[in-house]
C-alpha positions in Angstrom: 1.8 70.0 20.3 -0.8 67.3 21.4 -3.1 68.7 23.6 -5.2 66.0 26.3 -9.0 66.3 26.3 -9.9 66.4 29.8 -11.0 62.9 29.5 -7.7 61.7 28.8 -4.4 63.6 30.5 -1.7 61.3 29.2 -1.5 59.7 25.1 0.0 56.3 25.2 2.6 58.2 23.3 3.8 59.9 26.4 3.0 56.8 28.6 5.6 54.8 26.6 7.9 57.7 26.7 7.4 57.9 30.5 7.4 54.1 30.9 11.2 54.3 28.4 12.4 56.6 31.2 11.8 54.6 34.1 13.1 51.9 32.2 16.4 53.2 32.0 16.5 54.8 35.8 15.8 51.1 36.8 18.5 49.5 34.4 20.9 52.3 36.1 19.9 50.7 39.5 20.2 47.1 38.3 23.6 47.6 37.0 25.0 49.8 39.5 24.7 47.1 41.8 25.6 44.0 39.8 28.6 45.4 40.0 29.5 45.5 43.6 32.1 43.7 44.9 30.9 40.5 47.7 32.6 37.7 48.2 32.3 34.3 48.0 30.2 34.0 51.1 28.4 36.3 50.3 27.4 35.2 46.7 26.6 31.8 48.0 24.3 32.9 50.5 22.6 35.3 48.0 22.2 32.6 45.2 20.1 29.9 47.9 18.0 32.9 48.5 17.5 33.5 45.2 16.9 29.8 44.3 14.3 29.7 46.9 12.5 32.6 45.7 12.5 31.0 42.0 12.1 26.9 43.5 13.1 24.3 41.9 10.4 23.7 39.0 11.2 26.6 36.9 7.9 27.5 34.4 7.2 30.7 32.5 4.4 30.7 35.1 6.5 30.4 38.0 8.5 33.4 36.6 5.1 35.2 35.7 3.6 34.9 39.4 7.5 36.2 40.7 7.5 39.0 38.7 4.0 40.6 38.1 3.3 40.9 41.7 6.5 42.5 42.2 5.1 45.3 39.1 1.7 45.8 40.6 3.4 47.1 43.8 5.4 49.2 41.9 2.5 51.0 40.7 1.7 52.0 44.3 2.3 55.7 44.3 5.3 57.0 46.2 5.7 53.0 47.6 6.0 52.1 44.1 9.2 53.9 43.6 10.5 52.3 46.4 9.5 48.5 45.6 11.0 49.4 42.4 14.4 50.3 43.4 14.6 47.4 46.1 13.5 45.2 43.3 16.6 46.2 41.1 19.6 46.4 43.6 18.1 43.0 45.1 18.4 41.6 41.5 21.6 43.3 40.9 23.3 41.8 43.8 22.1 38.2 42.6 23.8 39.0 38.9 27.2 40.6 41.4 26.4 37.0 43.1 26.2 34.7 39.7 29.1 37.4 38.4 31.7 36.0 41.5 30.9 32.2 41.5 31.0 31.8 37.7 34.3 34.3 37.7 33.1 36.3 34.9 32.3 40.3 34.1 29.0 41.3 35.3 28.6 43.3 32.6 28.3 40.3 30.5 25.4 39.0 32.3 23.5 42.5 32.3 24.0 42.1 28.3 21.9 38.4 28.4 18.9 39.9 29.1 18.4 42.9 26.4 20.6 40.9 23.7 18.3 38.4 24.1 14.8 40.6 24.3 13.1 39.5 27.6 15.5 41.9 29.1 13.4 44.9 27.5 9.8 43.5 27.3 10.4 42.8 31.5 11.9 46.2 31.9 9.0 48.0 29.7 6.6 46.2 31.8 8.1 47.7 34.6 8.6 50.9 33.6 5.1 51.0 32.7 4.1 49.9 36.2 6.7 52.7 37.8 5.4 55.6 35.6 1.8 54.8 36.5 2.4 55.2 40.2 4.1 58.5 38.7 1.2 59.5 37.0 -1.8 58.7 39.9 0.3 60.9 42.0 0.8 63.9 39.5 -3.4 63.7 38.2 -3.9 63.3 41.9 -1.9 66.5 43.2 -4.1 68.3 39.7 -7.6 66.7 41.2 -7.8 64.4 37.8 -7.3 61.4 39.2 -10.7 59.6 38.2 -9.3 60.1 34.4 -6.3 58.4 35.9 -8.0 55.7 37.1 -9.2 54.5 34.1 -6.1 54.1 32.4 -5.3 51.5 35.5 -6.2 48.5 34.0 -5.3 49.1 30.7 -2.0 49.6 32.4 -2.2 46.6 34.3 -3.2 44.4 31.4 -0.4 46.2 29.1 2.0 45.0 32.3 0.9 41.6 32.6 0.7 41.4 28.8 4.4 42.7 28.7 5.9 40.2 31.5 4.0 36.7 30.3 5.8 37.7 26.5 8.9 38.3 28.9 8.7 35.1 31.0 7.7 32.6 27.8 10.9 33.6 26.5 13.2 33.8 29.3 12.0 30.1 30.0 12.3 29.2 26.5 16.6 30.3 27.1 17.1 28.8 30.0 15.4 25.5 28.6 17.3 25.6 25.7 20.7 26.5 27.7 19.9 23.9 30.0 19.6 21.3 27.2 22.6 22.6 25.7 25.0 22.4 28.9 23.3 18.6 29.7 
């Protein structure tokens, strides 16, 4: 079994692992509620929001300065978690929103993302930004958190690394769907 030096608590091994887990807690979140039940009212009001919140000149760095913000407060211990769960009802209820106007299964649109692999780059990055809070808190409560805080912005840049991959191709889809429906 690996054994940390007291340099380094957590392998990137583990990190990934932990970073996997709170992955798939947030996934649960998102699509537990994509699929509640609004109506159309509802839906309508809930897709302007969200189309004021993305603005009408879609980029990969538009989509980049929406989402990494939203992951360095989730690595806000205790807050974090929080943020994080907000963060995937809110975007639930938009796919439950696009699910109702378009008259289709939201399971369908929680498939998109992961078929088409910005779905688990953008959840990996913020899984990675979740576990971190995790971990500050856990090397904090063991009085290691100076070897914590190292790892910080390795974590941040592994983040940001993660979400710019995620956000080139998401905009390169929606581009190419766009051109396609034109």
């Amino acid at each position: 079994m690996y054994q940390p030096s007291y340099r380094e608590e957590y392998s990137w091994r583990q990190r990934l692992f932990y970073a996997f887990i709170a992955s798939l807690v947030m996934i649960a979140i998102l699509a537990a509620s994509s699929f509640t039940e609004i109506s159309p009212e509802e839906a309508e009001s809930i897709m302007k929001a969200a189309e004021a919140i993305i603005g009408p000149d879609l980029s990969p760095e538009r989509i980049v300065l929406n989402n990494l913000p939203i992951a360095l407060l989730m690595m806000i211990p205790v807050l974090g978690l929080v943020i994080a769960a907000f963060a995937m009802y809110s975007t639930g209820l938009v796919f439950a929103a696009i699910a109702t106007t378009m008259q289709t299964h939201p399971a369908l649109l929680l498939i998109i993302p992961f078929i088409t692999v910005y779905g688990i780059l953008e959840f990996l990055a913020y899984g990675f930004a979740v576990s971190e809070g995790v971990l500050i808190i856990r090397q904090a409560l063991k009085r290691r958190l100076r070897s914590e805080l190292r790892s910080i912005p390795i974590v941040i840049a592994v983040v940001a690394v993660l979400l710019v991959a995620a956000a080139l191709l998401e905009y390169a889809l929606i581009s190419a769907f766009m051109q396609t429906a034109a």
